[in-house]
Phi, psi and omega in degrees: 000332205281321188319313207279330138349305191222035173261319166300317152311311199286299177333315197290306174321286173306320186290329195259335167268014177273331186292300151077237195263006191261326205272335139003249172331337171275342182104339196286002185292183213237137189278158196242114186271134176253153201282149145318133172283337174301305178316308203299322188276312160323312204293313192277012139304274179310312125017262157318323194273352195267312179280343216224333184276000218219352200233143172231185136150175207355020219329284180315303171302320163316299177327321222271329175342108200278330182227058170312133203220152179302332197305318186283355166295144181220093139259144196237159155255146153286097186291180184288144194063011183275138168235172185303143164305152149306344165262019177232172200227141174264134186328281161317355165285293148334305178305286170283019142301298174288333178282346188262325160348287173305303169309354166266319186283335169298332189310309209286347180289325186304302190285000000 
């Protein structure tokens, strides 16, 4: 039965990229606008720092891991009023850790 599933589903697939590409080729597809990249990169800023400001995780177990693997990653959100665990580290804490990191080791490179 599952066979018969997904000779339908492929079928279904094929039929909706012939339409498409008909409708392509007529001009009748539907346009696609594109954003300022300057607007785009604000919005997808602001985003980020909203996911990264809302999120933790699991630090302390990653630490102790000797061959930490993604699997072994938890991200949780943080709800309102929420405060972080002691074993965990919020995402933008992280972040900002790695950015003043890097800015020390160019120095010590510069100099």
């Amino acid at each position: 039965m599952k066979f018969n599933y997904n000779i339908l589903f492929i079928s279904l697939m094929i039929v909706a990229s012939c339409l498409v590409t008909m409708m392509i080729m007529r001009g009748d597809a539907p346009a696609v606008v594109e954003n300022d990249r300057t607007e785009q990169q604000v919005v997808d800023g602001d985003a980020l720092l909203i996911y990264l400001n809302t999120h933790y995780y699991n630090s302390t177990e990653i630490n102790a891991l000797e061959n930490p693997t993604v699997d072994d990653l938890v991200f949780t959100t943080l709800l309102e009023g929420e405060t972080v665990p002691s074993d965990a580290t919020k995402l933008i804490e992280r972040l900002k850790l790695k950015q003043r990191l890097t800015r020390m080791l160019n120095m010590y490179i510069i100099f």
